[in-house]
C-alpha positions as CSV (number, residue, x, y, z in Angstrom):
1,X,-114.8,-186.8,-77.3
2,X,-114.7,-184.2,-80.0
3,X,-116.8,-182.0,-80.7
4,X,-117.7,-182.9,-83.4
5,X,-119.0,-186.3,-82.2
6,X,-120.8,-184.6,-79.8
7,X,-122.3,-182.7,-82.2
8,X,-123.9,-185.9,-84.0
9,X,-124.8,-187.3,-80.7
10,X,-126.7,-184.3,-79.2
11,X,-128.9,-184.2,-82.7
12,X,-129.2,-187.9,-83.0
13,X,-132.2,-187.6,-80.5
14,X,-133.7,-184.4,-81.6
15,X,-137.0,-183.4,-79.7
16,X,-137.7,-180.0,-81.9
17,X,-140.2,-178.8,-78.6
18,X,-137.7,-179.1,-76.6
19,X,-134.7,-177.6,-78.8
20,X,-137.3,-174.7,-79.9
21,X,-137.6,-174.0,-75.6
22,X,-133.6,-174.0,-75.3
23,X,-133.4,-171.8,-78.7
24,X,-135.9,-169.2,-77.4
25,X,-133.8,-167.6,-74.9
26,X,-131.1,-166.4,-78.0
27,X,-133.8,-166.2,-81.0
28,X,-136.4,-164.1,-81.4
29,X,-138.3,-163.1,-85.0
30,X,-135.1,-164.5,-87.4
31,X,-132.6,-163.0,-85.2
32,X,-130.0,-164.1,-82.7
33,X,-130.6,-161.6,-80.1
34,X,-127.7,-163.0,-77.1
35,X,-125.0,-165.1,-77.9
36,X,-125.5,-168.3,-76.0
37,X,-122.7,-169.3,-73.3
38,X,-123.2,-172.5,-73.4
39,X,-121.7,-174.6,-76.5
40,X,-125.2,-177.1,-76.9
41,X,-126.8,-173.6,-77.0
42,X,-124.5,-172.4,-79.9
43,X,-124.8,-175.4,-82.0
44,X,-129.0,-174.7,-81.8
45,X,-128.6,-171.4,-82.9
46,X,-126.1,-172.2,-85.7
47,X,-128.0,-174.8,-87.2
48,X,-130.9,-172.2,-87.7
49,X,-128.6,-169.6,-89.2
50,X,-126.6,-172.1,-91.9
51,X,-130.2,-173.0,-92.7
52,X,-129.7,-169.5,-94.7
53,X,-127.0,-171.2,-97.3
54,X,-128.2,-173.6,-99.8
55,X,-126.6,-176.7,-99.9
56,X,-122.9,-176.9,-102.1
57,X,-123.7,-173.6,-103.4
58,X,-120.6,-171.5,-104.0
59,X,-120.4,-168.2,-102.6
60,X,-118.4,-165.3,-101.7
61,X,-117.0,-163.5,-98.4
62,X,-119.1,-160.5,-98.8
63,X,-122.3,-162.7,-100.0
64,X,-121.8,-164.7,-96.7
65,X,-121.1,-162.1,-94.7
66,X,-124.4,-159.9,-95.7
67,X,-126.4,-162.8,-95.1
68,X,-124.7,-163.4,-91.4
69,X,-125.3,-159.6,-90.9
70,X,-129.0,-160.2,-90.9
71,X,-128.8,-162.4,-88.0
72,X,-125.9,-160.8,-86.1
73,X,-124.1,-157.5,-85.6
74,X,-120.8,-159.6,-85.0
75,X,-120.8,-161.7,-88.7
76,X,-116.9,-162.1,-88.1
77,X,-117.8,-164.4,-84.9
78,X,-120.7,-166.2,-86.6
79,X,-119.1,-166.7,-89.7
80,X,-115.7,-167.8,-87.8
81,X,-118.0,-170.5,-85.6
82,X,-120.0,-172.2,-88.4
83,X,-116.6,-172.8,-90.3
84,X,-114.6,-174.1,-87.1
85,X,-117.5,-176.6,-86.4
86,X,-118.0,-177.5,-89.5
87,X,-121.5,-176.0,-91.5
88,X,-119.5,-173.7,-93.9
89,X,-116.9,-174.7,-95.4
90,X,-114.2,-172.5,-96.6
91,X,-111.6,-172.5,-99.7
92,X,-109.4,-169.5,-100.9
93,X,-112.6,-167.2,-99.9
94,X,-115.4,-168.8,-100.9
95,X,-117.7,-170.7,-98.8
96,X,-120.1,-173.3,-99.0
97,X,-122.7,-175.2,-96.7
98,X,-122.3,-178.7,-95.9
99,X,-124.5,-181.1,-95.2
């Protein structure tokens, strides 16, 4: 299955308590403060940090990246994983949130 897929399924059921409990480990006061292991992990704390970008708006590398540097040291890694699964989108340097 791709990830992707996966992706849909694991949210399809969302319990937010119990997402919130498995967040709370890697979150703490707006921040991700470890980088989860575990890829269901991941996709809970990137779908609180693309909640950051408004929907279709347009915006540049640096604007992005200033924004990921609030929740992460590493924006580079955080900006790379919420393009490869998909929440930013990314065209000649300018990015976008999606869905």
């Amino acid at each position: 299955m791709l990830w992707f897929l996966q992706y849909d399924v694991a949210t399809a059921d969302r319990n937010p308590a119990e997402e919130t409990r498995k967040l709370r480990p890697f979150w703490r006061e707006g921040r991700i403060i470890q980088w989860p292991a575990r890829e269901s992990r991941r996709r809970l704390v990137l779908a609180e940090v693309v909640r950051a970008f408004p929907l279709g708006k347009r915006m540049a590398e640096a604007d992005v990246d200033a924004i990921l540097r609030e929740f992460w040291p590493d924006h580079c890694q955080l900006r790379r994983a919420l393009v490869e699964r998909e929440l930013l989108n990314r065209k000649d340097g300018v990015y976008w949130r999606v869905g």
